[in-house]
VOGU-3710 file (C-alpha; in Angstrom, 3 decimals, decimal comma):
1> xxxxxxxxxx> 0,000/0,000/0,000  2,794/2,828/0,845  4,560/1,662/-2,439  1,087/2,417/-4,048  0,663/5,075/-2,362  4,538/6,481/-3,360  3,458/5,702/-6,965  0,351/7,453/-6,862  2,113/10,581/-5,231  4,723/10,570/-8,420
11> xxxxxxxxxx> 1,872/10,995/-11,027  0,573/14,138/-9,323  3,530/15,266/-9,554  4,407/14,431/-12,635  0,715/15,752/-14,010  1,585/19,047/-11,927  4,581/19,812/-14,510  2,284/18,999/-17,535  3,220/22,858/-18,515  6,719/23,366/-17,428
21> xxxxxxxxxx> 9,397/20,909/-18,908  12,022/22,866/-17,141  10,539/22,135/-13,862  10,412/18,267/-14,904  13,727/18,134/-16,256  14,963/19,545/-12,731  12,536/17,272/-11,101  13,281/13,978/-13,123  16,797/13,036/-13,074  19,487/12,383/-10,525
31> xxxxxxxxxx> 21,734/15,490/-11,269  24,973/15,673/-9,697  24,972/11,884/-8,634  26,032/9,042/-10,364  25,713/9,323/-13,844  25,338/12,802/-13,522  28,091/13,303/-11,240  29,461/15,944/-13,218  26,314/17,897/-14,434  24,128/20,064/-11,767
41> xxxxxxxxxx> 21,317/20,779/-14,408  20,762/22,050/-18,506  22,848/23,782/-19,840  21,572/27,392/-20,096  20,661/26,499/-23,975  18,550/23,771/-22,711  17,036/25,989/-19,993  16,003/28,804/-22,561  14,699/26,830/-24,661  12,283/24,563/-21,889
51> xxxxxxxxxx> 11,424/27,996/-20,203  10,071/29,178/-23,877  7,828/25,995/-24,306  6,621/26,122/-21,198  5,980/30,343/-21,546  4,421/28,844/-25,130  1,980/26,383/-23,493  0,771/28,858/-20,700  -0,444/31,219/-23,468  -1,635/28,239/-25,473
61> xxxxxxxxxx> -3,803/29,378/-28,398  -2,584/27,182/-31,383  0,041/24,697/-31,694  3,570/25,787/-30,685  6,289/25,474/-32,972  10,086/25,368/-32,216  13,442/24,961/-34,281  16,936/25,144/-33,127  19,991/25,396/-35,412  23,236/24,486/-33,734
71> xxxxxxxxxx> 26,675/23,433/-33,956  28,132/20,124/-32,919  27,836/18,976/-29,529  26,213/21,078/-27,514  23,351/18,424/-25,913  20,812/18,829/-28,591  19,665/14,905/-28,201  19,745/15,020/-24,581  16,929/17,650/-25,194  15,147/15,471/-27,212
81> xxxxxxxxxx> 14,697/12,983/-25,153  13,955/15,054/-22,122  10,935/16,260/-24,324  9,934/12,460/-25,073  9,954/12,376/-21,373  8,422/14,983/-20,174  5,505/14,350/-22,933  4,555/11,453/-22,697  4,741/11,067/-17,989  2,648/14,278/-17,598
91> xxxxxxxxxx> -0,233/13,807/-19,662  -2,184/11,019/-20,140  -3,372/9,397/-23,508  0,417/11,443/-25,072  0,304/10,419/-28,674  3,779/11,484/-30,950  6,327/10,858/-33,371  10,079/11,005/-33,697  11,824/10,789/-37,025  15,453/12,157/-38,145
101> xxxxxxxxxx> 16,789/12,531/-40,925  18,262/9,107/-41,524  17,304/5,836/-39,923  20,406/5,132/-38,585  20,607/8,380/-37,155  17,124/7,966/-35,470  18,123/4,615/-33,989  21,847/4,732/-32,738  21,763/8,268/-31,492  18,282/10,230/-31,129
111> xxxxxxxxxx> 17,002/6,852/-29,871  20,051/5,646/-28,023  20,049/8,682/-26,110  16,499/8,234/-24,929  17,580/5,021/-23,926  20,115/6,197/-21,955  17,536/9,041/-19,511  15,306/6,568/-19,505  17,107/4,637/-17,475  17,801/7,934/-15,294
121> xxxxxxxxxx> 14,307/8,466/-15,313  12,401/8,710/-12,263  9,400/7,172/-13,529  10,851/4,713/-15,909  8,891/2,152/-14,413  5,307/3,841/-15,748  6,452/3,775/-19,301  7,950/0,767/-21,600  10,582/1,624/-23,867  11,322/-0,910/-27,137
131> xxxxxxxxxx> 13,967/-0,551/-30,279  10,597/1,799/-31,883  8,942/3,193/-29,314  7,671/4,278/-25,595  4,293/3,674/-24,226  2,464/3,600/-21,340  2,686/0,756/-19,087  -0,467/0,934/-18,189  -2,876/-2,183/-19,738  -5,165/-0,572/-22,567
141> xxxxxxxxxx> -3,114/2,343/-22,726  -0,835/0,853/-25,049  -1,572/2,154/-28,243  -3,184/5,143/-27,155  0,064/6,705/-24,692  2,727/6,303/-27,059  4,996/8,011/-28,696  7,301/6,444/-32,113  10,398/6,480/-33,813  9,358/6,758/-37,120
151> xxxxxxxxxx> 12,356/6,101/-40,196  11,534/7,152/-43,702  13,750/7,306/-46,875  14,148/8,475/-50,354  12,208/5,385/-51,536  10,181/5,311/-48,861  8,850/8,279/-47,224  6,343/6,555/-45,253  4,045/9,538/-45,306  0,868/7,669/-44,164
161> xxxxxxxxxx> 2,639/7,438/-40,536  2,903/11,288/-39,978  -0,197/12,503/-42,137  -2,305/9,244/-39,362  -0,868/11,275/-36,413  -4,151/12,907/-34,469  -5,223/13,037/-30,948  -8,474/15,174/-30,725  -8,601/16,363/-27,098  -4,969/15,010/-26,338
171> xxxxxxxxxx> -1,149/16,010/-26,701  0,627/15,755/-29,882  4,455/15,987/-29,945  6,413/15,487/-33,432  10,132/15,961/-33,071  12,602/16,028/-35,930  15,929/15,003/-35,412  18,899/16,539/-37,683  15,794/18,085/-39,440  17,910/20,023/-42,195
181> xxxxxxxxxx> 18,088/16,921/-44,331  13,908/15,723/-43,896  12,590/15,169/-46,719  10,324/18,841/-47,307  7,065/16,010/-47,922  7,519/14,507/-44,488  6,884/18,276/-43,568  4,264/19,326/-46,103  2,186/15,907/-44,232  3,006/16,393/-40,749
191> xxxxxxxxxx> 1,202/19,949/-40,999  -1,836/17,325/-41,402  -1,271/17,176/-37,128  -1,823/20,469/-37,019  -5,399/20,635/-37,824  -6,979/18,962/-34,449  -9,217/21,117/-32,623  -8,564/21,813/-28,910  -5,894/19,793/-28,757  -1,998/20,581/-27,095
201> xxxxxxxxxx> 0,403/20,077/-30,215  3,831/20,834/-30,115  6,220/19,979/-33,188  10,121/20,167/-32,429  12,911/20,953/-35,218  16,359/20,662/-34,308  19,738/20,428/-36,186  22,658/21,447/-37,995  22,023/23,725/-40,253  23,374/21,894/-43,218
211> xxxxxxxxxx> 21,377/23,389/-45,996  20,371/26,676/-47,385  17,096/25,528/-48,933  14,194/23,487/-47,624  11,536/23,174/-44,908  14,417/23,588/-41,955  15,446/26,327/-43,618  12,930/28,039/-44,033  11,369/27,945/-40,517  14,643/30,386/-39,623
221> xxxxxxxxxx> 13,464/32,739/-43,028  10,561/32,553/-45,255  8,339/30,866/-42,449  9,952/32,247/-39,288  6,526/34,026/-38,481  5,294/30,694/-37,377  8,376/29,208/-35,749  10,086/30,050/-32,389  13,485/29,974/-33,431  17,053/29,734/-32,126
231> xxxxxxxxxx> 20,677/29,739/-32,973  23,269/27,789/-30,660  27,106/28,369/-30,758  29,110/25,667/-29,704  31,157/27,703/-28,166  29,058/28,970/-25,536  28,277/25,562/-24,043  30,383/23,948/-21,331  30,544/20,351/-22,628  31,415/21,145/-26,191
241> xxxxxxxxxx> 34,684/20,115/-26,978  36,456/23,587/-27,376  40,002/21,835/-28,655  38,831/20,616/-31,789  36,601/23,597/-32,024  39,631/25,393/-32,352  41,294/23,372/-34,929  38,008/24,002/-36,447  39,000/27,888/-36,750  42,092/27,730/-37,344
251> xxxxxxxxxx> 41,801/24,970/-40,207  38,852/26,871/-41,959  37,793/30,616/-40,278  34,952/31,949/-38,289  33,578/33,027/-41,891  33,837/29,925/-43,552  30,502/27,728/-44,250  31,972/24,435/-42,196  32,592/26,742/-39,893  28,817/28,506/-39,602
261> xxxxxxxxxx> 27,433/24,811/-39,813  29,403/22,874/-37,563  30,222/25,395/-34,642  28,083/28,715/-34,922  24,682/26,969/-35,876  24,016/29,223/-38,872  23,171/27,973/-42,155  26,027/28,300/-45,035  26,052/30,754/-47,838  25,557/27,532/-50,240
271> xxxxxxxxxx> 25,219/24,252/-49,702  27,055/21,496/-51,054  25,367/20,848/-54,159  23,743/24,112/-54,290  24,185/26,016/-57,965  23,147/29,230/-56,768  24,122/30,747/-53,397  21,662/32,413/-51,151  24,298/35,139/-50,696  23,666/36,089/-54,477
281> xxxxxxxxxx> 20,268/35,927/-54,348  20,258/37,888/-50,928  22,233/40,728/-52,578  19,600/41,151/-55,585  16,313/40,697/-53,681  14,529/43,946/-54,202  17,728/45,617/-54,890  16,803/49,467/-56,563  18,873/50,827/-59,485  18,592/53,534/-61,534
291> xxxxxxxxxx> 17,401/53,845/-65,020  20,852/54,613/-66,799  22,041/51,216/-65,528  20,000/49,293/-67,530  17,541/51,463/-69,981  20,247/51,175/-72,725  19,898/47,206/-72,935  17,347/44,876/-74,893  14,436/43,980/-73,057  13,765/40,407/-73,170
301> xxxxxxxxxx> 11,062/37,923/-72,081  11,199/34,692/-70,622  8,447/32,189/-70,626  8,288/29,382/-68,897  4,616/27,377/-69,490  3,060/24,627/-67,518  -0,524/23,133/-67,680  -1,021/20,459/-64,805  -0,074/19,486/-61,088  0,787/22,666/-59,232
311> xxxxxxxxxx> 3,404/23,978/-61,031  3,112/27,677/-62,638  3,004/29,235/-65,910  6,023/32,035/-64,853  6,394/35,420/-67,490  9,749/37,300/-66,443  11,174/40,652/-68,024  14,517/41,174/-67,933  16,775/44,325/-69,367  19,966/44,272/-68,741
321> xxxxxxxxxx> 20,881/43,612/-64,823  17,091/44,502/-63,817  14,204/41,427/-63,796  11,082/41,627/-62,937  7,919/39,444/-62,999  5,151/40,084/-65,395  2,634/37,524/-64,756  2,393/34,235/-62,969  -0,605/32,089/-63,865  -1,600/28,792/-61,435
331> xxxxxxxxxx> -2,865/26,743/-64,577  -3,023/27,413/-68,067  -4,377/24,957/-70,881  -5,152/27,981/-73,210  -2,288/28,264/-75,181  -4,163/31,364/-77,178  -4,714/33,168/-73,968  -1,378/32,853/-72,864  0,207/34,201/-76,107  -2,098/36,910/-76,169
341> xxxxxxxxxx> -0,800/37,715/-72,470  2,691/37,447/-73,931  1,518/39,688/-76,845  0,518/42,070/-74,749  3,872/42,583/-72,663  5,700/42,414/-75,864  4,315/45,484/-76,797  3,900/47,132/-73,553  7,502/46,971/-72,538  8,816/47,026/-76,468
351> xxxxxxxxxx> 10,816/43,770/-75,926  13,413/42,760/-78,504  13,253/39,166/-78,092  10,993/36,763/-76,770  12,033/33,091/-75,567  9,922/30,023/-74,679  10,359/27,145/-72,898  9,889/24,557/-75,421  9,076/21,589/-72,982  4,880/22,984/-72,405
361> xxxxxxxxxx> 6,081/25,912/-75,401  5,571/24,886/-78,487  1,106/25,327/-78,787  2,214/28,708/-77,194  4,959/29,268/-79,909  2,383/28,085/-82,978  -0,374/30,662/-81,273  1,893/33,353/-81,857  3,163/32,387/-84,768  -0,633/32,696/-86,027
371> xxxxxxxxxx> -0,307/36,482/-84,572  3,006/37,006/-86,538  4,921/37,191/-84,140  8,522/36,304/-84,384  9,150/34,709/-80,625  11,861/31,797/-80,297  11,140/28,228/-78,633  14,612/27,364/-76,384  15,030/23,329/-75,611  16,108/22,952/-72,168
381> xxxxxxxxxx> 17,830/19,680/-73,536  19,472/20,789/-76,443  23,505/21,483/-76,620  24,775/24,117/-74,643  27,087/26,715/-76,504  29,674/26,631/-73,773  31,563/23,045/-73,106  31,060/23,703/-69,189  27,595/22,778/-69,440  25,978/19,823/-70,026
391> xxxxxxxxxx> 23,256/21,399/-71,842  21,403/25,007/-72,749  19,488/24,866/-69,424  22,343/24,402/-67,588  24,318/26,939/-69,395  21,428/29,503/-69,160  21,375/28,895/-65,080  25,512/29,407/-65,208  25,115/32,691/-67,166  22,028/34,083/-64,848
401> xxxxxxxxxx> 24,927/32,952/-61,843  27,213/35,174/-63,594  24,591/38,167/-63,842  23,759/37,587/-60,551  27,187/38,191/-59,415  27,939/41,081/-61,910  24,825/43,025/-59,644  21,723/41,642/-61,393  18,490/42,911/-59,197  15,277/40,861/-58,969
411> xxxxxxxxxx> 12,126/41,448/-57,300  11,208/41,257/-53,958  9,594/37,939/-54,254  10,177/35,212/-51,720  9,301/32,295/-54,559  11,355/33,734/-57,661  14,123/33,705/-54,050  13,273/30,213/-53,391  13,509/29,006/-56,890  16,654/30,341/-57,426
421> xxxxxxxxxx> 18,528/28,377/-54,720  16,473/25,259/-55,053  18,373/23,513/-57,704  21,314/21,390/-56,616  24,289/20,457/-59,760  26,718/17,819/-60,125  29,763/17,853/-62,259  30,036/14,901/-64,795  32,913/12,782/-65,672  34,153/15,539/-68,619
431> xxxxxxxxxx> 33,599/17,771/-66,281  30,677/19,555/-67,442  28,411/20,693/-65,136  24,797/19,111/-65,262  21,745/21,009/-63,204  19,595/19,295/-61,652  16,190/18,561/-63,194  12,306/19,707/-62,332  11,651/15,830/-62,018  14,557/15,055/-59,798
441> xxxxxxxxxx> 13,765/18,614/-57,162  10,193/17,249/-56,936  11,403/13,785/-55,523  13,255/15,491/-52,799  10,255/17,531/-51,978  11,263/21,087/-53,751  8,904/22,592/-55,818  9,473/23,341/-59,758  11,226/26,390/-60,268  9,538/27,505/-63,103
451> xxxxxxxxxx> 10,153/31,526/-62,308  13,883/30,751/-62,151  13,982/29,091/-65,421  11,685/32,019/-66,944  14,295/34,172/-65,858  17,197/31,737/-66,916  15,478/31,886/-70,719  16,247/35,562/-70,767  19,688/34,149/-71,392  18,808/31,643/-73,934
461> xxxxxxxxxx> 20,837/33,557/-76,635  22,619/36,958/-77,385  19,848/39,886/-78,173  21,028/43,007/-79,721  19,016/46,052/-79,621  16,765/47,138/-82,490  15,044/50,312/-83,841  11,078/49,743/-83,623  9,586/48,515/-87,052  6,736/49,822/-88,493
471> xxxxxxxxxx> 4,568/46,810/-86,837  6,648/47,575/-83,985  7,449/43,962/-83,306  11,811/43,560/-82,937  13,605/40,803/-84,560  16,159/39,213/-82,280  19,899/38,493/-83,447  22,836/36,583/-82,189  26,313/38,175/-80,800  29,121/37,533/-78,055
481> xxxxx> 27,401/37,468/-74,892  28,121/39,546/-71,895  26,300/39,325/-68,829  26,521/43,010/-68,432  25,212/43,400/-72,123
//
């Protein structure tokens, strides 16, 4: 009976810090004995970031989400599993998933470290902890107080696992684990747990901030409105290992990308694969010049068509180093309507050449044809002019790069932003460099970037200047190319 009664007395407590992990964290572990000889408490990291969840879930209106960028060993899956932890022991009926961002990853460390508090834990004996998952000891609480490690892959995203994750009424935690490398559709269906009424959801990001694109990314940029967010140096936690943190800096500089990644917590410039740096594009976003800079140049038009799924039909002006985007249309399957759009900005901003994607192009290209107009389809596939590319649309992307970097200025526009980093490249066995394709982003979860390549066509071939005819329609012409034209 007093063993009962002992028991009983640790679920009230437990249930009392059902809004304060920080207080549970204090309350749960053995610190300063044992194991934990060495450590008194979090690290003050730790502690900011438990006293802003539990701040979050006092003025609880809608779920509360969190990411953490950080460097290398600073306790970020100690934190993890204290969340598990905490989660699932102080409220009943828990329900959540874990995932990283590769199996192994989720199973010899994220895992393995839960393994390890459990066994700290001061109510380890309430919950039952397996290879896959925790639950509640309880009998016919098994599948209801539980929380999973869920492992997906490139061939196997297992969406079905976090789109199935509800809990009307309940808790909901989903934690992602090294979350810079998730694939963006285990994000785009996890959102799905975001939808239950009056229910306590939490979702967890942390990681090194490995990559300038995707979902990770963006909850520290384009989505940072919805995200509580944090940056962790690992040189302002005690247990890092501040030796080879130093070799770090000294091998590579504070300003380098490893050294942003792997010890400051802040995302790189570009990414490994990545074609186009977010630095470049950072520098051009909504960047003002004045008229003389460019007004002497042709104007050209870039159009990149698309009639199904969710891509975009994408019409982008470009003179000289200033772009700007015309139109942007969610579906078209009127090719006569779209030329006549094209038609119209021909005319409006006296372009001297028009190009067209020729993959969704070519009814486009015969509509305007019928208006005698003189536009030009481009072949994305077709040889590129310079040997360093695989092909034109590679060679187009490498000579926007270069007008990027010679001061090119686009719009304020978070998309055209997004679709110029997306694209990743690898270099062949000649050398050449190949970009990566519309098919291939989509597989990784990264939308077509079909405003990109409208602005990439402007490049499709030298335009020269011309006086206005009597129909007032320019003929294009082809000449040494300069990105500065």
């Amino acid at each position: 009976m007093a063993e009962l009664a002992m028991q009983i007395e640790l679920l009230e407590e437990l249930g009392g810090m059902s809004k304060d992990p920080l207080a549970f964290v204090k309350f749960a572990f053995p610190w300063g004995t044992g194991d934990l000889i060495e450590h008194e408490g979090p690290e003050p990291w730790q502690i900011k970031l438990l006293s802003d969840v539990r701040d979050g879930l006092m003025d609880y209106a809608s779920a509360i989400q969190f990411a953490r960028s950080s460097g290398h060993g600073i306790g970020k899956s100690a934190v993890v599993a204290w969340l598990i932890l905490w989660a699932i022991s102080t409220f009943e009926d828990t329900r959540g998933v874990v995932t990283a961002n590769t199996q192994t990853q989720l199973t010899t460390k994220t895992w393995a470290e839960l393994s390890k508090w459990h066994r700290l834990f001061i109510a380890r004996d309430f919950f039952t902890l397996t290879a896959t998952s925790i639950f509640s000891s309880e009998a016919k609480h098994e599948k209801t107080w539980r929380i999973d490690a869920v492992p997906w892959s490139k061939t196997n995203l297992n969406t079905e696992a976090f789109a199935g994750l509800h809990n009307k009424g309940k808790r909901i935690i989903l934690i992602f684990d090294e979350a810079s490398a998730i694939h963006d559709k285990i994000w785009e269906v996890s959102e799905g747990a975001l939808t239950d009424e009056q229910t306590e959801i939490m979702w967890f990001a942390f990681g090194n901030p490995t990559r300038a694109t995707g979902r990770f990314h963006a909850c520290f940029h384009r989505l940072r409105h919805r995200w509580n967010t944090g940056q962790i140096d690992s040189r302002t936690v005690a247990i890092t290992d501040k030796a080879q943190i130093k070799k770090w800096e000294d091998d590579y500089g504070v300003d380098s990308d490893f050294f942003k990644v792997r010890v400051l917590g802040q995302f790189p410039n570009i990414s490994e694969r990545q074609f186009i740096g977010t630095d470049l594009v950072t520098n051009a976003r909504g960047k003002h010049l004045k008229d003389h800079v460019y007004n002497f140049a042709p104007v050209i038009i870039g159009v990149d068509p698309a009639w199904t799924g969710s891509d975009e039909t994408a019409i982008v002006k470009r003179q000289g180093l200033a772009a700007s985007v015309l139109m942007i249309l969610r579906k078209n399957d009127d090719d006569f309507q779209l030329a006549g759009y094209i038609a119209k900005f021909e005319d409006e901003h006296k372009a001297d050449a028009v190009f067209i994607d020729q993959g969704y192009g070519t009814g486009v290209y015969s509509a305007g044809k019928q208006m005698n107009r003189k536009w030009q389809l481009v072949s994305f596939a077709s040889a590129s002019n310079n040997p360093g590319y695989l092909n034109k649309r590679a060679e187009m992307w490498g000579d926007m790069k270069e007008w990027l970097k010679a001061g090119g200025a686009i719009p304020d526009d978070q998309v055209l932003c997004d679709d110029l980093v997306g694209p990743e490249y690898e270099v062949k066995l000649k050398g050449t460099i190949q970009l990566e394709s519309k098919d291939d982003m989509k597989k990784r979860g990264v939308p077509s970037p079909n405003r990109a390549d409208a602005l990439g066509l402007t490049f499709a071939y030298p335009v020269v200047k011309k006086e206005r005819g009597i129909a007032g329609r320019p003929e294009f012409s082809k000449r040494d190319y300069s990105p500065l034209e």
